[in-house]
C-alpha positions in Angstrom: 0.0 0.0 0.0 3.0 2.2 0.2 4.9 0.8 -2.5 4.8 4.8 -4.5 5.9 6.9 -1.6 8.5 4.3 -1.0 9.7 3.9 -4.4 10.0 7.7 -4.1 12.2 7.6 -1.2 14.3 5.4 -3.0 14.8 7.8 -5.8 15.7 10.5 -3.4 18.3 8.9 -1.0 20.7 8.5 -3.3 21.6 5.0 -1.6 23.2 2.9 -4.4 21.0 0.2 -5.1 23.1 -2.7 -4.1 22.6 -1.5 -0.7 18.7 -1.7 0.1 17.1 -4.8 0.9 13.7 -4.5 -0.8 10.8 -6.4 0.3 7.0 -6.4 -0.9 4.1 -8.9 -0.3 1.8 -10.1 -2.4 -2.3 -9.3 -0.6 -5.0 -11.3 -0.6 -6.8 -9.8 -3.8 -4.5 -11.1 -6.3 -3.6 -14.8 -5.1 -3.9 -16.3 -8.4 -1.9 -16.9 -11.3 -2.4 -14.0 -13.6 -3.4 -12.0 -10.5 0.0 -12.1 -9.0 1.7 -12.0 -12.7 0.4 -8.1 -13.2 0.6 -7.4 -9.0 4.8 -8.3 -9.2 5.1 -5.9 -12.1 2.7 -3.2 -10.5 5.0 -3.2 -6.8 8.1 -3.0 -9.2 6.7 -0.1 -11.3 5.8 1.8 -8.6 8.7 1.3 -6.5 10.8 1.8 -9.9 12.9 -1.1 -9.8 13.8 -3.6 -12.2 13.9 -6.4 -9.2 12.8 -7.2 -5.3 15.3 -8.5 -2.8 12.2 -10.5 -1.1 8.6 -11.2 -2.4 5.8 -12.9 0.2 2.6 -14.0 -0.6 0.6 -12.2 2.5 -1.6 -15.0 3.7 -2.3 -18.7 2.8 -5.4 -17.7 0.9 -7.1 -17.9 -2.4 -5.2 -19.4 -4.6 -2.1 -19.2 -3.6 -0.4 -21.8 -5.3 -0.9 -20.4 -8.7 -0.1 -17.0 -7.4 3.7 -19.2 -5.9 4.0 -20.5 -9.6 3.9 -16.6 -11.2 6.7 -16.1 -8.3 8.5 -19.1 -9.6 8.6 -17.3 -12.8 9.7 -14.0 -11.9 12.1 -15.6 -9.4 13.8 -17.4 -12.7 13.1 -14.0 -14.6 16.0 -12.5 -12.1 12.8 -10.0 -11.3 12.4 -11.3 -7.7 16.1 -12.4 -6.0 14.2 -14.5 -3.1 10.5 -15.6 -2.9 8.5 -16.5 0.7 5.6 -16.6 2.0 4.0 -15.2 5.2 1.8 -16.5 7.9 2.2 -21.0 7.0 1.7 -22.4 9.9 3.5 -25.9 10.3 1.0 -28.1 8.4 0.0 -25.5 5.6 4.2 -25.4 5.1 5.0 -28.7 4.9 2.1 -29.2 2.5 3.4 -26.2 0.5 7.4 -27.4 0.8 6.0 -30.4 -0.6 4.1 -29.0 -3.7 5.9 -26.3 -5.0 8.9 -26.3 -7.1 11.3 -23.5 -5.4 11.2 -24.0 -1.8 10.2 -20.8 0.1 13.6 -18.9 1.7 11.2 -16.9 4.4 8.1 -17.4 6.3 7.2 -14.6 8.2 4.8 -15.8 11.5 4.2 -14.0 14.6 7.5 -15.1 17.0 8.0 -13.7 20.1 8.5 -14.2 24.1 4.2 -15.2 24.3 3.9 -17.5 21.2 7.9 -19.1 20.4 6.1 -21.4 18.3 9.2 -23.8 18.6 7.5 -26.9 16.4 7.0 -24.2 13.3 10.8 -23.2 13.8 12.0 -26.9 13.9 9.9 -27.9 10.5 11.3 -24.7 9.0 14.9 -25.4 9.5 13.9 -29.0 8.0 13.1 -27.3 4.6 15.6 -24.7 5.2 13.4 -21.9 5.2 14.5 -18.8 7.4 12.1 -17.8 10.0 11.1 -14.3 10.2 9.1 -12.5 13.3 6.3 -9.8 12.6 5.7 -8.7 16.0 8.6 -9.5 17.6 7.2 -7.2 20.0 3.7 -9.0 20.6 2.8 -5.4 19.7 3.1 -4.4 23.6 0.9 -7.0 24.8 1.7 -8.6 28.3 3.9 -5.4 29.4 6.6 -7.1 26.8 8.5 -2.8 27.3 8.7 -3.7 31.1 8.4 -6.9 31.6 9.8 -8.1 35.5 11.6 -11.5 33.2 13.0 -9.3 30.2 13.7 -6.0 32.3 15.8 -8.3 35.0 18.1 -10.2 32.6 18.3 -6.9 30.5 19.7 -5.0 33.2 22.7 -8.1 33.4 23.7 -6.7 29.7 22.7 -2.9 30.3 20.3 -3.5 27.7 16.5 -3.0 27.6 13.3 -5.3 27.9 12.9 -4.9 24.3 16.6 -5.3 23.1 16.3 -8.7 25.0 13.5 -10.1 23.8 15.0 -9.3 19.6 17.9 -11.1 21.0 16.2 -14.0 22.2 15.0 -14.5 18.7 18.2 -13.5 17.4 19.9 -16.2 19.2 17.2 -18.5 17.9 17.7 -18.0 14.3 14.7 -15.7 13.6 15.2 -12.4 11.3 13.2 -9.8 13.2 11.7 -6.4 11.6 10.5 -4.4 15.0 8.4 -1.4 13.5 9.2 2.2 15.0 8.8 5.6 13.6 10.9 6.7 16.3 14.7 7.1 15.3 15.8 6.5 18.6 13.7 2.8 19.4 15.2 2.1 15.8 19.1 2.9 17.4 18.0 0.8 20.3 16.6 -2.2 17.8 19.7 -2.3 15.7 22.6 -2.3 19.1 21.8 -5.8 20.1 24.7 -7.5 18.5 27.3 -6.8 21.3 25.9 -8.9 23.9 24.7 -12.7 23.9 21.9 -14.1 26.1 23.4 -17.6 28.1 21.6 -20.7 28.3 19.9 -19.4 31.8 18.7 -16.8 30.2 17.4 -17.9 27.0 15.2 -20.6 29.4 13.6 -17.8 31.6 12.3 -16.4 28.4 11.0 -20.0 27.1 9.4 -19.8 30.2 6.6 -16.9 29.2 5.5 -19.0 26.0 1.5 -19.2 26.4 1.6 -21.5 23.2 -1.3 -19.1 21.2 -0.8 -15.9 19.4 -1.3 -12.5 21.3 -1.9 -10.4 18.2 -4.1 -12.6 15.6 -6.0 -15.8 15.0 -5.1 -17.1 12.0 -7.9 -19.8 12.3 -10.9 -17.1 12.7 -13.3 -17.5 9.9 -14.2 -14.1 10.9 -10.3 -12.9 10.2 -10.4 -14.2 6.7 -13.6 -12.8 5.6 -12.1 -9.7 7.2 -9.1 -10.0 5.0 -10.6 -10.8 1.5 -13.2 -8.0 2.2 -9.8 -5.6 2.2 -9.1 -4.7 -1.3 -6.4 -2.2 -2.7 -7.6 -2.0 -6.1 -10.2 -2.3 -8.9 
């Protein structure tokens, strides 16, 4: 949805190219074949590039296997340097690993101190697909800022609640992408690479796992009308 004002920035930072890791998803409207054909050309026109670092299809829904097979396409096209998906749950995954031809590199799920989801990382490393968190932050649910558990073995490091629980996944082998608009949190989010959490520490955390997502349910009928109702274009 903000493919044109980001494209824009692009154009005006005078970053070289080489430098940006560019990633855009793939919504719920055009999870088909030809849909997703003229949506991977669309995010590329308006973002004015002639390729995407990473491309994820949003949700496991419609038809999303057809939409994987345009991917596959562009992927070989050299128009899309790493294809993914978002939101496979272990069973929809393996089912997918299983089906398509170029095995996903990403699947971004919600991963974070409440929901680890430590079967879902475990099938992922067995197709070699690199998890990645949305909400590594359990968008502040649970106190996650100032949590008694993060906020003690933070203050071990000198580090914060929050830089604690990015390292936890970190140390876990997850990609995190904490949101901020604030260019001090994003300062904060990126200086978590000169400490590492010890085994005490890393099972404290494992600890707060409530084994259900804090943000979304995935499995809500409700949710996935919600999200096919959403559409960003004629």
């Amino acid at each position: 949805m903000n493919e044109a004002a980001v494209g824009a920035a692009i154009k005006k930072c005078g970053v070289p190219r080489e430098e940006l890791f560019i990633t855009t998803k793939l919504w719920v409207q055009d999870a088909d074949y030809e849909s997703a054909k003229k949506a991977i050309q669309t995010s590329l026109d308006k973002l004015g590039l002639d390729y995407l670092d990473l491309y994820l299809i949003h949700q496991p829904m419609g038809d999303y296997i057809g939409a994987y097979r345009a991917m596959e396409e562009a992927y070989k096209e050299g128009k899309l340097r790493a294809i993914g998906v978002c939101n496979f749950y272990p069973a929809r995954l393996a089912d997918f690993c299983e089906t398509v031809e170029v095995t996903p590199a990403v699947d971004q799920v919600e991963l974070h101190p409440f929901f680890a989801q430590e079967n879902a990382l475990a099938l992922m490393k067995e197709y070699g697909v690199v998890p990645e968190a949305w909400g590594p932050f359990a968008e502040g649910n649970h106190g996650i800022f100032t949590h008694p558990v993060l906020t003690k073995i933070g203050e071990k490091y000198g580090k914060s609640a929050a830089q604690v629980a990015l390292r936890w996944n970190v140390q876990r082998g997850v990609v995190v992408i904490p949101k901020s608009v604030h260019k001090n949190r994003m300062e904060q989010n990126m200086d978590i690479w000169d400490f590492e959490l010890g085994q005490e520490d890393m099972a404290e955390i494992a600890k707060l796992d409530l084994g259900h997502s804090e943000i979304v349910n995935h499995d809500d009928p409700g949710f996935v009308k919600m999200l096919h109702s959403m559409k960003i274009h004629q």
